[in-house]
N, C-alpha and C positions, 0 to 999 in steps of 0.2 A: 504494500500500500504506500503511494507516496503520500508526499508533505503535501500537497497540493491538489488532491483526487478530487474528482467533482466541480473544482471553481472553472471557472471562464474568465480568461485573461484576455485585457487589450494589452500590445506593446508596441509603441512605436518607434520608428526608426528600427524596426525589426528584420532589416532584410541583406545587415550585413553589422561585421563587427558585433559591439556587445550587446544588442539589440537580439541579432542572432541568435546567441550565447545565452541570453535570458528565455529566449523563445525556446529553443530547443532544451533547456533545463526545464522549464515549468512542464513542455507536454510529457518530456520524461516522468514528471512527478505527478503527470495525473490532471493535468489542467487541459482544458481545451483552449487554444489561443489565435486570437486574432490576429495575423503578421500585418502591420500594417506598415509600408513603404512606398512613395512613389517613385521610387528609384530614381532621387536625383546626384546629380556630383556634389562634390562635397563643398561647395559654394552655394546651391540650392538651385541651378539652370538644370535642364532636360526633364526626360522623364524614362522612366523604363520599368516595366511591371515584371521583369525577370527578377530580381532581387527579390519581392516576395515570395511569388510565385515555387521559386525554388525552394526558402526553407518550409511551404507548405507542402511541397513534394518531402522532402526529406522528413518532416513529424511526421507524416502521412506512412510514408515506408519502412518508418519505426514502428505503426500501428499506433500511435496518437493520430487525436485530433484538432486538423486548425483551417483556418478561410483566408483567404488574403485580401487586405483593404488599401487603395491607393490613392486615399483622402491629401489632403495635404491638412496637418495639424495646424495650420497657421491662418486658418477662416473659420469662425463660429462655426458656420457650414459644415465645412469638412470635420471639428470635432464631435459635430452631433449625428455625423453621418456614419463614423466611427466607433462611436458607441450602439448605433443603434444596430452596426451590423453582429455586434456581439450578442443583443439582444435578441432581433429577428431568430438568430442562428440556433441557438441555446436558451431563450428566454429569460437572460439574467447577467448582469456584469459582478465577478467579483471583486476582481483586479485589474488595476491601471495603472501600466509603467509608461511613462513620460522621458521618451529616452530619443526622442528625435533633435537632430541637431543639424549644423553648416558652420561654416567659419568664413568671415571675409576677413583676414586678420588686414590690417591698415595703423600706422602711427597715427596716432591722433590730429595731427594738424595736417596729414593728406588724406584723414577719412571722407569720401561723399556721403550725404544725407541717403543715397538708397543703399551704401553698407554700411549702415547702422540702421535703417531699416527692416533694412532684411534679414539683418539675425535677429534683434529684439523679437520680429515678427516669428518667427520659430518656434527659438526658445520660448521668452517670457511671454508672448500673446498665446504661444501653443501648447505652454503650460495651463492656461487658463480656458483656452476653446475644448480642450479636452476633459480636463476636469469638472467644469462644471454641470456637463451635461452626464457625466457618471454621480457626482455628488449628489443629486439630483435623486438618481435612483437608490445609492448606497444611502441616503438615508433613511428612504422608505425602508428600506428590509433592514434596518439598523444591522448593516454588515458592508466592511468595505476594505479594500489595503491600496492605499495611493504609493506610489515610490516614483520620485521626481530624481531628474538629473541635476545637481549643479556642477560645479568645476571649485579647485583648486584658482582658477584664473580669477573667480569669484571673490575667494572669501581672502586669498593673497596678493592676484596680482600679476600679471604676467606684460609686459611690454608688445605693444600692436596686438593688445583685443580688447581696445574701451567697449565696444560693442560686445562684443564676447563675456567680458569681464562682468560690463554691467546686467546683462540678461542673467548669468549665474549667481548674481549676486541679488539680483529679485528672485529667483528661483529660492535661494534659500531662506528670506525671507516670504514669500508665500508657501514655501512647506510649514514654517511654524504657524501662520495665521491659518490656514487649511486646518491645521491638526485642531487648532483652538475654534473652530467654526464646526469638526466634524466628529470630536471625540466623543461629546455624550450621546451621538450617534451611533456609538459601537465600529466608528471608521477611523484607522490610523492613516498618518500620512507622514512619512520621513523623506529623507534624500538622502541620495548617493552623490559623492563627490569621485572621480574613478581616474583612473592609473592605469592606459592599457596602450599597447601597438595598434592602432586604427589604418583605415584612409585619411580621418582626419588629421590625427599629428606628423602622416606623413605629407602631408600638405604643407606643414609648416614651414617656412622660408626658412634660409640659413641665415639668412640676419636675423632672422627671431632667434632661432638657436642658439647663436652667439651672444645677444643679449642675455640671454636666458641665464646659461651659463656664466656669465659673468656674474650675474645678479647672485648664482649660486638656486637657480632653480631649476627642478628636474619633472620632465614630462608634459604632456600637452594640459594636464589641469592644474600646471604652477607650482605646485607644490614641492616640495624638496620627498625626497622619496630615500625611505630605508635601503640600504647596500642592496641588500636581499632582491629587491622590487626590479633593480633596474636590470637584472640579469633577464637575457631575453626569452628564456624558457618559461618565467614568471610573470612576461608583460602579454599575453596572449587578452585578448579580450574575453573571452570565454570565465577567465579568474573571476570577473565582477559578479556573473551569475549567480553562484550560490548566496551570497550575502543579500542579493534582491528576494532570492527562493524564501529564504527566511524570515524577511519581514513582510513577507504575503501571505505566510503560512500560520495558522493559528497558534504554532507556539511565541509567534513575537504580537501578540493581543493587545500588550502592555507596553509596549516601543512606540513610541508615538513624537512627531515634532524633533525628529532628532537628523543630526546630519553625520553621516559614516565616512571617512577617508577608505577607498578600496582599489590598491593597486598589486596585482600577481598575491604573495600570500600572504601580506599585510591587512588585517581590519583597526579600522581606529575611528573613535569618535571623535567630533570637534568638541572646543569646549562651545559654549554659549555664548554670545559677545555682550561680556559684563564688565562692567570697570575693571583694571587691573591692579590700581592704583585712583586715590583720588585724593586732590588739592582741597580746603575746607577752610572758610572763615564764615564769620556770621554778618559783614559789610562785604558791598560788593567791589572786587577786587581791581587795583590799580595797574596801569601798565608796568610801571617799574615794579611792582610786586612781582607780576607775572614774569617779566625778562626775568628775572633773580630765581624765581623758585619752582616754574615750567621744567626748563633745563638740570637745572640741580636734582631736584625732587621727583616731579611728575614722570621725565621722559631720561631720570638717571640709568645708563644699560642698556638705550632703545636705541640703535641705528637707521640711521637715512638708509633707506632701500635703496634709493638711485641720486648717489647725493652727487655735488657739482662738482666740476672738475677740477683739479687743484692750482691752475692758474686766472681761475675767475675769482672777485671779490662778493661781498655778499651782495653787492648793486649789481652784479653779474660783468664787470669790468675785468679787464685781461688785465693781470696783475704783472708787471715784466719779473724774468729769475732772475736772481745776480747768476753773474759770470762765474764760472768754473773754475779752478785753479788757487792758487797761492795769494797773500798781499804781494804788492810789485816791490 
C-alpha cells in the first residue's frame, strides 16, 4: 500500500525534470495524477504536448494512473481548467503541487517590463490561478495538501533574477498566508525551496555563474548547498520527490506553512523570518544614534552580500591607490 493510495494529484510543470520526478513518485504511491505541461522552453515560448504526454505513457506502463493537461498555469482560465480536469476524471482533487516554472534571468537595469512579466506571470500569478480554484474544493471536503515551489533565489538572493527572485519570494510568503487561510480546513500548505540539475539551471548564463560563485552561492535556487548536495549523483531532480510524497501524504497532517531546503540528500527547514536581533529605546530614534549603534550592535557579524568595490568611496567616487614601491 502506498503513502499516497487513493488521492488524485495535480502537478504542474510535470513533464520534465522535478515535476516529472514528483509525478512518477506519487503514481508509484498510489495516487492518480494529472501531468500537467504545455511543453514550453525554459523561457516560457513554444508549445509541445510530448513532454506530458510521455510521462503519462510511462505511469500508465507502470500500471498507474494519470491524464495529461496542457493548461498554461498563468491564466485564471487555465488554473481552473486544470483542476477541473482532475475533477471530471476522478471526481475529487487531493493534491496540488505548484511546480511550474521559466526563467528570463536579466540584471536589473537591462530587464524589459515583458521579462518581469513573464515570470511573475508563472510563478507568482500561477501560484494563485491554481490554487484557488483547488482551495475552493479542498475546503468543502475539509481535506487538502498544497506544496508550492519557491527558490533559494527567493528567500537569499541570486544576481540577474529580480524577476525570478521576487516571484519566489511571494511564493513563500503566500504559502504561509494559504496555510493560515486553509488550516482549520483540514488543508496544509508548505513549500519546497529545491536543489536539482534541471533545463532550467542549465540555462543559466556563465556570467551568472561567475557571479554566483563569487558571491559564494551554489545552485540554481541561491542557496549555498552542503559538500554532499553538489556531487552530481545527488543533484538529479528526481531527489526532490520524496520530500513533496510526504507532505501530501497523511503522515505530515501537522506540517503546515513551513518552507523545506531540498537539494540530492539534504532536507532542511528554513527558519521563519523573525528579528535576529533588535535595537530598543522608548523615544524615537536619532540619526546619529542610528550611524553609532546600527553598525556596532544591530548589523555586528553581518556582511554586505555584494558590497562595492575597493576603489570606490562611499559617494561611489574612484578613490586613486598610492603608488607601489618604497619612499624615494
Amino acid at each position: 500500500m502506498g503513502a499516497l493510495d487513493g488521492k488524485t494529484a495535480v502537478v504542474t510543470g510535470a513533464g520534465r525534470g522535478i515535476g516529472r520526478g514528483i509525478a512518477l513518485l506519487f503514481a508509484r504511491e498510489g495516487a492518480k495524477v494529472v501531468v500537467v505541461d504545455p511543453g514550453v522552453n525554459t523561457d516560457g515560448t513554444g508549445n509541445d504536448n510530448g513532454p506530458a504526454d510521455q510521462v503519462v505513457a510511462e505511469i500508465r506502463g507502470e500500471g498507474g494512473e494519470a491524464v495529461a493537461s496542457y493548461e498554461s498555469v498563468a491564466t485564471v482560465e487555465g488554473g481552473e481548467a486544470i483542476v477541473r480536469k482532475a475533477v471530471d476524471t476522478w471526481g475529487r482533487i487531493d493534491v496540488l503541487v505548484n511546480n511550474a516554472g521559466i526563467l528570463r534571468d536579466r540584471m536589473i537595469f537591462n530587464m524589459s517590463e515583458e521579462e518581469w512579466d513573464a515570470v511573475i506571470a508563472v510563478h507568482l500569478k500561477g501560484h494563485f490561478c491554481c490554487t484557488k480554484p483547488a482551495a475552493i474544493l479542498m475546503r468543502q471536503q475539509r481535506y487538502g495538501r498544497i506544496v508550492n515551489f519557491s527558490s533559494g533565489s527567493g528567500i537569499i538572493g541570486n544576481p540577474g533574477q529580480a524577476n525570478y527572485g521576487a516571484a519566489k519570494s511571494g511564493i513563500a510568503g503566500f504559502t504561509r498566508v494559504v496555510a493560515k487561510d486553509l488550516g482549520r480546513y483540514g488543508v496544509t500548505c508548505n513549500a519546497i525551496a529545491p536543489g536539482a540539475a534541471t533545463r532550467m539551471t542549465q540555462s543559466v548564463s556563465d556570467e551568472s555563474r561567475q557571479l554566483r560563485a563569487r558571491a559564494g552561492i551554489g545552485g540554481p535556487g541561491g542557496a549555498a548547498r552542503p559538500a554532499a548536495a553538489r556531487l552530481p549523483q545527488l543533484r538529479d531532480p528526481e531527489y526532490v520527490a520524496p520530500m513533496v510524497a510526504y507532505l501530501c501524504s497523511d503522515d505530515a497532517w501537522n506540517i503546515n506553512g513551513q518552507i523545506f531546503h531540498v537539494a540530492g540528500g539534504s532536507v532542511g527547514i528554513a527558519h521563519q523570518p523573525t528579528p535576529m536581533r533588535t535595537l530598543w529605546k522608548e523615544a524615537m530614534w536619532t540619526l546619529d544614534e542610528l550611524a553609532a549603534s546600527v553598525p556596532q550592535q544591530l548589523m555586528a557579524g553581518i556582511g554586505n552580500p555584494a558590497p562595492p568595490p575597493p576603489d570606490l568611496d562611499v559617494r561611489g567616487r574612484v578613490v586613486e591607490q598610492p603608488a607601489s614601491g618604497g619612499a624615494a
